[in-house]
N, C-alpha and C positions, 0 to 999 in steps of 0.2 A: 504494500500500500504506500500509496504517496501523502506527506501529510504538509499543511501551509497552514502557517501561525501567522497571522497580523498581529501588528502590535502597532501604540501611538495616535489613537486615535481620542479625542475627546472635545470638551467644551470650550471654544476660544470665543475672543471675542470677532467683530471686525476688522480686518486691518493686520491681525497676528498670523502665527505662522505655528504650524503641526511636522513634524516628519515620521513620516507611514513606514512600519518595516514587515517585511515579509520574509520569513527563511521557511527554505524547503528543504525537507527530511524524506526518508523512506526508500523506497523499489525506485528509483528515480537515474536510470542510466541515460538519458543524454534533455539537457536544454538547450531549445532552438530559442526563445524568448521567454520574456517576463512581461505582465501584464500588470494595472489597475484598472480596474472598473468602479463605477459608483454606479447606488441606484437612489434618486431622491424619492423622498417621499411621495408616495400615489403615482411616481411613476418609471419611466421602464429603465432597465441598465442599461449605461452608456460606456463607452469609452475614455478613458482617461489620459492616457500615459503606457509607453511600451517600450522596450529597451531587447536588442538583440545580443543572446549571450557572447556569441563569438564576432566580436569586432564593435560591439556596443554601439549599434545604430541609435538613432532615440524617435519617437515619432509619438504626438501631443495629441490632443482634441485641440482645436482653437479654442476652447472657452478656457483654456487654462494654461495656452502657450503665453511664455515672457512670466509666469507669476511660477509655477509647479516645474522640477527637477527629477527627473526620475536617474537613481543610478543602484549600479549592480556591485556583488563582492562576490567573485565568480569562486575562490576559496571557500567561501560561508554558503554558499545556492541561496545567496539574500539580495533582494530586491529594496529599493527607498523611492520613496514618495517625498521627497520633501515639499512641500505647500506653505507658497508665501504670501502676503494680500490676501489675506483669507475672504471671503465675500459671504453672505450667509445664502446667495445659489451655492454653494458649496456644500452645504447640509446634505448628506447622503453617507446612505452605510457603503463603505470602500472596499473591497473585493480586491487582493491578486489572484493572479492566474499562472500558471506554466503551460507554455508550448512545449510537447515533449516531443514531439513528431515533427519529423520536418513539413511545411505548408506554405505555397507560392503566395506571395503579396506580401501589402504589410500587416502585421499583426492587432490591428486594430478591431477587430471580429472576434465577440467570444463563442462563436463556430470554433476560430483555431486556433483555441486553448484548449489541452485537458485535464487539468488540476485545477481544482479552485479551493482555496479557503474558506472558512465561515463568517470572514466580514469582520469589521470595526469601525463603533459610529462616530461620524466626524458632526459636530454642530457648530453653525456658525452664527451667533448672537447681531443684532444689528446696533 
């Protein structure tokens, strides 16, 4: 089994800044990618942030290029979210994911993840 721990998630204000961490554990022989997703409230999961293990591409949502950092520690199988300018649209439970297989494009699709975590909720106060 494959197992993903979030950590770092909790109640900021406006304006502050969170950093998201994800390590992966278990049956887990090879990562093509690392994912975030959030899902806000009432509605559907999106995209976040993705980061390609070997050669460390990086690729954003636009609602949160220039403010969120994603990077990896390819020794640890740990993924970061760092999130800066927090905004309270940012309010949503945050999801990694692991690409374990390899899959054409970019990894912005959680079609082409297959490890996900249990989530940590980010709130953002106004």
């Amino acid at each position: 089994q494959v197992q993903l721990v979030e950590s770092g998630g909790g109640l900021v204000q406006a304006g502050e800044s969170l950093r998201l961490s994800c390590a992966a554990s278990g049956r887990l022989f090879s990562i093509y990618a690392m994912g975030w997703f959030r899902q806000p409230p009432g509605k559907e999961r999106e995209f976040v942030a993705a980061i390609r293990w070997s050669g460390g591409s990086t690729y954003y949502a636009d609602s949160v290029k220039g403010r969120h950092t994603i990077s990896r520690d390819n020794a640890k199988n740990t993924v970061y979210l760092q999130m800066n300018s927090l905004k309270p649209e940012d309010t949503a439970g945050y999801y990694c994911a692991v690409q374990a297989s390899l899959r054409p494009g970019v990894p912005d699709r959680g079609g082409k993840y297959d490890y996900w975590g249990q989530g940590t909720q980010v709130t953002v106060s106004s």
